[in-house]
C-alpha beads as a LAMMPS data file, in Angstrom:
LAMMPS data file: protein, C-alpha beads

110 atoms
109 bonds

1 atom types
1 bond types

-500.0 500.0 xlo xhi
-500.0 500.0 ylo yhi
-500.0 500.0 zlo zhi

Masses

1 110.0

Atoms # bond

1 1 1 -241.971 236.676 -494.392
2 1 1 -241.845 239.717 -492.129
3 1 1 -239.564 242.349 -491.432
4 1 1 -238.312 242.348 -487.994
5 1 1 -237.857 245.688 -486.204
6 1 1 -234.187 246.833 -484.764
7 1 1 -234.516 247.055 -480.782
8 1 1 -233.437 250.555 -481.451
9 1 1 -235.797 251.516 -483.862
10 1 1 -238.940 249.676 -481.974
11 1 1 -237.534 251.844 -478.533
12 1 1 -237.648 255.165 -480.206
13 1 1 -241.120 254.294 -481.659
14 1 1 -242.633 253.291 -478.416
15 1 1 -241.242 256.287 -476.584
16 1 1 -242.589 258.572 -479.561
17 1 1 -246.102 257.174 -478.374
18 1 1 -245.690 257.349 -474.515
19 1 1 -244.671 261.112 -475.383
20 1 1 -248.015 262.103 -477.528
21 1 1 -250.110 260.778 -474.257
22 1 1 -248.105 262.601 -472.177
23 1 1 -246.892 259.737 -470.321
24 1 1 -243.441 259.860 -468.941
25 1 1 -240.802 257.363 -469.706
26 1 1 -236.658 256.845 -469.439
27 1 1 -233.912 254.602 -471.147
28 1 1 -232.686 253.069 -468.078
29 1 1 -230.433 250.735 -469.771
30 1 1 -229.346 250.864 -473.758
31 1 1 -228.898 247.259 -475.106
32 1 1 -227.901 246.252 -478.524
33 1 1 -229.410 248.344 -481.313
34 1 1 -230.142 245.158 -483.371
35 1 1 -230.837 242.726 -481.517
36 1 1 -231.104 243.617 -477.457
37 1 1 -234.571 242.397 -475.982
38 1 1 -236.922 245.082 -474.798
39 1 1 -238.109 244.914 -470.955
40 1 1 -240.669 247.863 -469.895
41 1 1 -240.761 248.869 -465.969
42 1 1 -243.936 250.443 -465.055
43 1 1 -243.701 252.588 -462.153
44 1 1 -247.194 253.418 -460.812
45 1 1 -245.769 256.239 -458.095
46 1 1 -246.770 254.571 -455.297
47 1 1 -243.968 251.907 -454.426
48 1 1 -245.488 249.335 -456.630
49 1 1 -244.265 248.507 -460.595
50 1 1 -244.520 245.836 -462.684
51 1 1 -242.055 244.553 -465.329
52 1 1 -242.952 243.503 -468.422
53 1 1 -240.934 241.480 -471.094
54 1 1 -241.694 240.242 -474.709
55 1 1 -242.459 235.996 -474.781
56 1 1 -244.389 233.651 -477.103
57 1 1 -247.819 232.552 -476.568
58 1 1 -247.759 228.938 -477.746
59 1 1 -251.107 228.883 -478.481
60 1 1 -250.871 231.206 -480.750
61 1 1 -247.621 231.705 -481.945
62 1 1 -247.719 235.088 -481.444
63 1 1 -245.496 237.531 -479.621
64 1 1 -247.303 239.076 -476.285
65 1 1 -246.179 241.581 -473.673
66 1 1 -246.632 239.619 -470.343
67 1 1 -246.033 240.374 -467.008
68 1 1 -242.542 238.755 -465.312
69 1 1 -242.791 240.220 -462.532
70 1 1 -245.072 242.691 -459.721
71 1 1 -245.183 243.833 -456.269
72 1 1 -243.371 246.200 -454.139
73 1 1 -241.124 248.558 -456.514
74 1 1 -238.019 246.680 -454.767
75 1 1 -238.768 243.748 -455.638
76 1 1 -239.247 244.242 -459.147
77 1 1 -235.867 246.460 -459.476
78 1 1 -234.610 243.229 -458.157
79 1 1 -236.268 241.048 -460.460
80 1 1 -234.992 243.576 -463.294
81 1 1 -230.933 243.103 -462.052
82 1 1 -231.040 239.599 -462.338
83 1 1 -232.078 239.877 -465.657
84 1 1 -229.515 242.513 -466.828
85 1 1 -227.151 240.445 -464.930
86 1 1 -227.478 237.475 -467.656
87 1 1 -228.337 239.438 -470.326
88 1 1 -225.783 242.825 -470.877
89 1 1 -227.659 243.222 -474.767
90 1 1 -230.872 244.145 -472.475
91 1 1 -232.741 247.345 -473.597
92 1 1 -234.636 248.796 -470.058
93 1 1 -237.525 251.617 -470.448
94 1 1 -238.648 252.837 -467.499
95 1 1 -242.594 253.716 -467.823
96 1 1 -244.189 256.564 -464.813
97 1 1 -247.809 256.534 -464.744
98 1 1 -249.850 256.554 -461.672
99 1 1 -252.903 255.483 -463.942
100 1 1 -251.164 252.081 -465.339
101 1 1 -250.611 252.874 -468.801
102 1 1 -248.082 251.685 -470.520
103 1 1 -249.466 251.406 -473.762
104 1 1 -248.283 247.690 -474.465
105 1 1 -251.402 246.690 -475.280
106 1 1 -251.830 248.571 -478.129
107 1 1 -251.960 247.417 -481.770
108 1 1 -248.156 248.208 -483.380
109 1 1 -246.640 247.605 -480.320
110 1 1 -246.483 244.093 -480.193

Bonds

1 1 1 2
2 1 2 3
3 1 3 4
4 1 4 5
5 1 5 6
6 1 6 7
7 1 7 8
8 1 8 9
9 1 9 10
10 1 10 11
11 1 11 12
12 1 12 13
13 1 13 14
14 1 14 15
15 1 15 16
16 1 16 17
17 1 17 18
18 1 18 19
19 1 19 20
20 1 20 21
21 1 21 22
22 1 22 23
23 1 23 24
24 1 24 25
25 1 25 26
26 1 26 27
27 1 27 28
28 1 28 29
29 1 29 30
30 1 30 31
31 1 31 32
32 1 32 33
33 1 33 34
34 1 34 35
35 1 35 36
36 1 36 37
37 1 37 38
38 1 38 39
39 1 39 40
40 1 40 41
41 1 41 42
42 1 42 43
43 1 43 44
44 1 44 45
45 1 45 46
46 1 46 47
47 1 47 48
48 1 48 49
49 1 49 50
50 1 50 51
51 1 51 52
52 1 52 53
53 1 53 54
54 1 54 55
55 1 55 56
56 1 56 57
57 1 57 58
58 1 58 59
59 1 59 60
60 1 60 61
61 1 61 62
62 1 62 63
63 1 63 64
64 1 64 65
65 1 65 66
66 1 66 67
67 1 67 68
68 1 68 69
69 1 69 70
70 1 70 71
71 1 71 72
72 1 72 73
73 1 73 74
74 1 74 75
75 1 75 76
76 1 76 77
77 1 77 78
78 1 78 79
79 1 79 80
80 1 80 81
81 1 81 82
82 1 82 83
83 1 83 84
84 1 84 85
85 1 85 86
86 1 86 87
87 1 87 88
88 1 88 89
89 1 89 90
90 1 90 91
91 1 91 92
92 1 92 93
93 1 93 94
94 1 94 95
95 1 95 96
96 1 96 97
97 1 97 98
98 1 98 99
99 1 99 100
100 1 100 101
101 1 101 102
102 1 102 103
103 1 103 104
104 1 104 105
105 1 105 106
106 1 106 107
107 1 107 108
108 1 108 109
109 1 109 110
């Protein structure tokens, strides 16, 4: 059995990390502390993001970063409202890099 990470506590981590690679990044929304989900806008600086959010891979089990939605920076704010809409525990980071990085893919940060 594994221990399972606060939202909180995984937020502050991940923004620790973005900060030693000098990568910008912003609470844009605080959920729950415990228990909010985690969604990650990357904002590439040239009117196009992409919106990631935490699911299962089911043929793995495992828990993967994967994309929900990309395009025009609109669209994906869009995306991101109907999801805080239903969901008011939501946690929103806000990730500026006109490289791409966001870091997700790293080991610890799954």
């Amino acid at each position: 059995m594994s221990a399972r990470l606060t939202a909180r506590f995984w937020v502050d981590a991940y923004l620790a990390r973005l900060r030693l690679m000098d990568i910008p990044a912003f609470v844009v929304a605080h959920g729950d502390d415990t228990g909010g989900a985690v969604m990650i806008k990357l904002n590439t600086l040239d009117g196009q993001a992409r919106l990631f959010h935490r699911t299962f891979d089911l043929a793995s089990g495992d828990r993967v970063w994967d994309v929900l939605a990309e395009g025009e920076e609109d669209g994906v704010d869009a995306a991101l409202a109907r999801q805080r809409a239903t969901d008011p525990d939501l946690w929103v980071i806000e990730v500026e890099d006109r490289n791409g990085r966001h870091l997700l893919d790293q080991a610890g940060l799954g």
